[in-house]
C-alpha positions as CSV (number, residue, x, y, z in Angstrom):
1,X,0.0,0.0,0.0
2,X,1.1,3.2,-0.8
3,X,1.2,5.8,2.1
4,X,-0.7,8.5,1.0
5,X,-3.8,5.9,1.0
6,X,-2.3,5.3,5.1
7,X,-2.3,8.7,5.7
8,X,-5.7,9.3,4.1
9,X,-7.4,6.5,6.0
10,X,-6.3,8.2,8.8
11,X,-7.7,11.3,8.2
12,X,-10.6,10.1,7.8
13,X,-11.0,8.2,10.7
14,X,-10.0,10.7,12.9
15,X,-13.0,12.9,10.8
16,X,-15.4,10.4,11.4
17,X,-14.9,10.4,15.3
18,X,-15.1,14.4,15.5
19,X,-17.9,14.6,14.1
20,X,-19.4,11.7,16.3
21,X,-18.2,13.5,19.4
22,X,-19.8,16.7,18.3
23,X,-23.4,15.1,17.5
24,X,-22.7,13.7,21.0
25,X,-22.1,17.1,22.9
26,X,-25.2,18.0,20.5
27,X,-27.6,15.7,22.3
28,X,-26.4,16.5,25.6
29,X,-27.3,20.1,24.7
30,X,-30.9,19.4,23.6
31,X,-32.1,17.3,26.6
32,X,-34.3,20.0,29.2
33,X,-35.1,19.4,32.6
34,X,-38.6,19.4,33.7
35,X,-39.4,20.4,37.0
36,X,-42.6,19.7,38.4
37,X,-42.5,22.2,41.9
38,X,-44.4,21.0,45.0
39,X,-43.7,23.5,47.1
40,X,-47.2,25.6,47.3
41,X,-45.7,29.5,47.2
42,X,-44.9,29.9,50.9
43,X,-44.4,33.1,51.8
44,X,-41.6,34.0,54.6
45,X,-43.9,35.6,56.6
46,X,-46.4,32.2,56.6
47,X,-43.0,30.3,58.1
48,X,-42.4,33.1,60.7
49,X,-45.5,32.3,62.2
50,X,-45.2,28.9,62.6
51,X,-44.3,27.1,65.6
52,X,-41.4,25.3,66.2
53,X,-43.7,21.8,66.7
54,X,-45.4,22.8,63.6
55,X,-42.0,23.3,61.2
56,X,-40.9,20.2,62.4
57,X,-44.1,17.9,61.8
58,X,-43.7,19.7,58.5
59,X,-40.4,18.7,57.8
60,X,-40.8,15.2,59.0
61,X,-43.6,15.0,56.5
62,X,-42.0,16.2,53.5
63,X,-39.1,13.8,54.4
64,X,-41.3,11.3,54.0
65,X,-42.7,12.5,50.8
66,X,-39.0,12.5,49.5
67,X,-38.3,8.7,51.0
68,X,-41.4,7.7,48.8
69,X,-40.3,9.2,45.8
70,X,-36.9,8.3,46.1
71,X,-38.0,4.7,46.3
72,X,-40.5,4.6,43.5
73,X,-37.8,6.5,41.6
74,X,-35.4,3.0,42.4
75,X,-38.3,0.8,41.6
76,X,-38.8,2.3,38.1
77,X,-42.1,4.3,38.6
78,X,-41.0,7.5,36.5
79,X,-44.4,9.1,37.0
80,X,-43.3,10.9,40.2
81,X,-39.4,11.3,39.2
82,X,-40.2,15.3,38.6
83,X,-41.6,15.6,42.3
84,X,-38.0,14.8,43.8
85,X,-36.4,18.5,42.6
86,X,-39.6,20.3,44.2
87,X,-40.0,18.4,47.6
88,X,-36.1,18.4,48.4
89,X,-36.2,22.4,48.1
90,X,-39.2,22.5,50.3
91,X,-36.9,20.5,52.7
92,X,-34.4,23.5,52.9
93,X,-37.2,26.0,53.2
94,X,-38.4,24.2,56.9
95,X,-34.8,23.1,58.4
């Protein structure tokens, strides 16, 4: 074989994989997260005026709510998967 035709098989594979890496980085690009919040609009005012007892039977419950979810997520029920994002920020607002 002669090498020009080396050289130019080269070349051309080493084409080939750019271009697969860049559709790759392309569909990385395209895929959106969808967020599905839980967490009703509560104001800071709402939380201010809540007992201790009260942000804490409140917290316990939403951990609950995220146990659940995080279990049906590891079973494979992807009907609930949004829910996660929107229950563990609700978390932060109660601690």
């Amino acid at each position: 074989m002669d090498t020009t035709t080396l050289k130019e098989a080269d070349m051309n594979q080493m084409i080939i994989q750019l271009m697969e890496r860049e559709k790759k980085k392309k569909k990385k690009k395209k895929k959106k997260k969808i967020i599905n919040i839980v967490f009703s609009n509560v104001k800071a005012y709402e939380l201010r005026t809540l007992k201790k007892k009260e942000l804490l039977d409140k917290l316990d419950e939403l951990k609950k709510e995220l146990s659940g979810l995080r279990i049906s997520k590891a079973l494979g029920n992807s009907a609930k998967n949004s829910k996660i994002h929107g229950v563990r920020k609700s978390n932060y607002f109660y601690i």
